[in-house]
N, C-alpha and C positions, 0 to 999 in steps of 0.2 A: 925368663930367657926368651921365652916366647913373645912378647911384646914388644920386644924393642926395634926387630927389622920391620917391623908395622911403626910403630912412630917414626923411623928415620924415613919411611916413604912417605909419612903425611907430612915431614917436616923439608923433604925436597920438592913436594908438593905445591904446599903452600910459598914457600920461597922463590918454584918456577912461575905462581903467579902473579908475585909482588914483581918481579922482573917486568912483565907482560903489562901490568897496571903502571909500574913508572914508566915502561916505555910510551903505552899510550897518553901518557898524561903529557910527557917530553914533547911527543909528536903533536897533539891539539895545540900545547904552547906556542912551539914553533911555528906551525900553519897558521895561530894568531896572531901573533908577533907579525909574521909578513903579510899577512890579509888589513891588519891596520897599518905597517909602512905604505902598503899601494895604496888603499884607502885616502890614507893623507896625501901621498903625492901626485894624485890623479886629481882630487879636491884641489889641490894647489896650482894644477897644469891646467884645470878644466875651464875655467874662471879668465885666466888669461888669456887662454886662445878664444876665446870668446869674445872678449874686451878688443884683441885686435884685428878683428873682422865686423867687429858692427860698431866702433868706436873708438879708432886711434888716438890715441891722447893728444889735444891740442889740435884736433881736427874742427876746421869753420863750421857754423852752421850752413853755408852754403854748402860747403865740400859734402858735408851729410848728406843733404836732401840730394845732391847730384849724385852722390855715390846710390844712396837708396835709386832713385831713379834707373841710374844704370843697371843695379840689380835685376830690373822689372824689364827692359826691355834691351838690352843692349849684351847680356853678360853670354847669351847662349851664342851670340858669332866672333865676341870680341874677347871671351873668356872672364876667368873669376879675376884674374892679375893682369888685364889687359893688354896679355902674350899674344891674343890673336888664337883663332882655332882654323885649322888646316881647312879650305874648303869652303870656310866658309865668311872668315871676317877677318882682314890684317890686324897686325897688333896695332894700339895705340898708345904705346910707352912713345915719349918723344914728339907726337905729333903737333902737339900745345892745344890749348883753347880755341885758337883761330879757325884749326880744321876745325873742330868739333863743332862749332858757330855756325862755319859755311852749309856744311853739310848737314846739320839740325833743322836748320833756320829755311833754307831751302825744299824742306820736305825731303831729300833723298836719302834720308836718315831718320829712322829706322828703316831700311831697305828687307821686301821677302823673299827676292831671288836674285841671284847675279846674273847680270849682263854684261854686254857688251857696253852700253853706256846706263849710268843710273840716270831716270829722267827728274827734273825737278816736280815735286808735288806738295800741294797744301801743305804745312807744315802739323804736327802733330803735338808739336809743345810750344807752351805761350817762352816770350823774348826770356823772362825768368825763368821758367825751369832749363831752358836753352844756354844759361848763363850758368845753370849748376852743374849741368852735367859736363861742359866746357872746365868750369873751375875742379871739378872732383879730378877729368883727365890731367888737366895743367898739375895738380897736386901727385898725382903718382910718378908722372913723367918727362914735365916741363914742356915747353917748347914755343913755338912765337903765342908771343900774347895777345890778345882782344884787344886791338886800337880804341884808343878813347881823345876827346879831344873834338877839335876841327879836322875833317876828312879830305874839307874841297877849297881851305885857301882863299884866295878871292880871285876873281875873274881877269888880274891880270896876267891868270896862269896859261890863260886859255890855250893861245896860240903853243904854247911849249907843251900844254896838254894833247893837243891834236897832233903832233910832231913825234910824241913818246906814245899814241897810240897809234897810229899808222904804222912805226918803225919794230914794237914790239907786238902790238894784238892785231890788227886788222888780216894779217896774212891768215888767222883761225875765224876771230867772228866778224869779218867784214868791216870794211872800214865806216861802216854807219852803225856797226855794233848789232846789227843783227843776226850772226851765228852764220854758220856755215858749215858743209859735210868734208867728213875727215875720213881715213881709210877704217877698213873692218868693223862696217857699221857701226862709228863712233863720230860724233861733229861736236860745233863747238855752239853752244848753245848763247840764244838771241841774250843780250845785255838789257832789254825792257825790263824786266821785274824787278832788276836787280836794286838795290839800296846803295847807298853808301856802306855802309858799315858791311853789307854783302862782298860789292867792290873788293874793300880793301881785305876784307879775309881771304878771298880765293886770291889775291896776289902773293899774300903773306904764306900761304899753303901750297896751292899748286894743286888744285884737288884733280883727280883726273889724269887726262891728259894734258893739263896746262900746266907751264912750268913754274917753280916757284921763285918770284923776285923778291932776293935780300937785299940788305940798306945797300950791298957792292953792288948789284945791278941798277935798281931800283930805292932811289931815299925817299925818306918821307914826304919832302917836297914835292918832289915828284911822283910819287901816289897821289896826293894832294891832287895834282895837274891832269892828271887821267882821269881822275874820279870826277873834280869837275868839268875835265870836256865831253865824259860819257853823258853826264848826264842833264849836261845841257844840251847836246843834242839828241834827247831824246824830248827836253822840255821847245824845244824851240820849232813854231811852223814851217814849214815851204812859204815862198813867198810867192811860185807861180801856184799853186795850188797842188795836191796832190803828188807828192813826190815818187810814187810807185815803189815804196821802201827804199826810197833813195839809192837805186842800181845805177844812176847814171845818165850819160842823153842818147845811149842805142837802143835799152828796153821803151824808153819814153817817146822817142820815133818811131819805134815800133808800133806802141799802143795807136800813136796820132797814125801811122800809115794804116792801120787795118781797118781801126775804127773810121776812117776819113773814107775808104774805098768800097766800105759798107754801105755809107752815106749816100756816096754820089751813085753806086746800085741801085740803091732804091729810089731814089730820085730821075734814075733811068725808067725804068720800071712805070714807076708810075705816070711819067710822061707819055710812057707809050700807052700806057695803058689808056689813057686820056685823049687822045691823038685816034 
């Protein structure tokens, strides 16, 4: 009689601990069970987003080396998705190839501080990588393409070239293409350096403050016609000599009037001196 409410407590005992061991053993399962579903599906997510940040499927070998490129210098003003960061660099969704050309190719790209006008410098990447970081932009966002082709036509454009740059460009860089100053310390910078292929992208862009002509303003033809009267007269001499950046016949009277009355000073001068 004596023994028995002693085994029923070691048999509640033991029972409350078989409770306690299958709960623990439930619970390890459980916390397994979903330590391997995240397991796998994080293995599964991790690989993907990976693939489409360093390897869009069906992405060019150029698009690569452009995008890689833009990584390295371009991605801290212009952002990872080329939204643009406040402050510091517009977006480039949209812009096409042809900015990216202009502004590459000219040096004023990579740019370290903002101004009032970016000025053109050395350029910092050869015509090829200039061409990938153009094609990676054109791939996210589209926009006017990099002309290819004949740029200048043939010279019986001339006359209709010097007519379509007097009427749209010389009011900014002079009608000898030499640049000129604009308001808020901002001008239109000289056309010497410039290329054809330079040319025809800042038409097609509008980098700046200049505007940009589409085929409604501006057709090909008539890019054509501009391109080669700029740059024929930048190839072609004076025929009296020294055209003093070609301003005209008031600065060039000028010159003859100061210099000539110099002349005959010292010509004074010395006669008396002589006398």
């Amino acid at each position: 009689m004596t023994d028995r409410p002693s085994t029923q407590k070691g048999t509640r005992a033991r029972r409350r601990l078989r409770r306690r061991l299958s709960g623990a053993v439930a619970l390890a399962l459980a916390l397994g069970v979903v330590g391997a579903v995240y397991s796998t599906v994080a293995a599964a997510a991790t690989p993907k987003a990976k693939s489409a940040s360093a390897a869009p499927a069906g992405e060019s070998v150029e698009v690569r080396k452009g995008r890689q490129l833009y990584e390295k210098s371009c991605i801290t003003c212009h952002g990872p998705n080329l939204q643009g960061v406040e402050d510091r660099g517009p977006t480039l969704l949209g812009v096409g190839e042809a900015a990216v050309y202009f502004q590459v190719a000219t040096g004023r790209m990579p740019v370290a501080r903002q101004e009032a006008q970016v000025e053109r410098k050395p350029a910092r990447y050869t015509d090829e990588e200039t061409r990938q970081i153009a094609a990676y932009v054109q791939s996210a966002g589209g926009g006017p393409e990099i002309p290819e082709g004949d740029l200048r036509g043939d010279d019986a454009n001339l006359a209709e070239g010097g007519e379509l740059f007097r009427l749209n460009c010389a009011s900014c860089h002079n009608f000898a293409g030499r640049g000129g100053a604009l308001s808020a310390g901002k001008y239109a910078p000289s056309l010497d350096p410039s290329s054809d292929l330079v040319l025809w992208t800042a038409m097609l862009s509008g980098p700046q403050n200049m505007p940009a002509f589409s085929d409604n303003q501006l057709n090909d033809e008539q890019k054509q016609a501009i391109t080669n009267y700029v740059q024929t007269l930048k190839e072609e001499r004076d025929p009296g000599g020294s055209g003093i950046g070609r301003l005209g016949p008031l600065p060039e009277g000028l010159v003859i009037w100061v210099v000539g009355i110099g002349v005959i000073m010292l010509m004074i001068l010395w006669i008396g001196a002589k006398s």
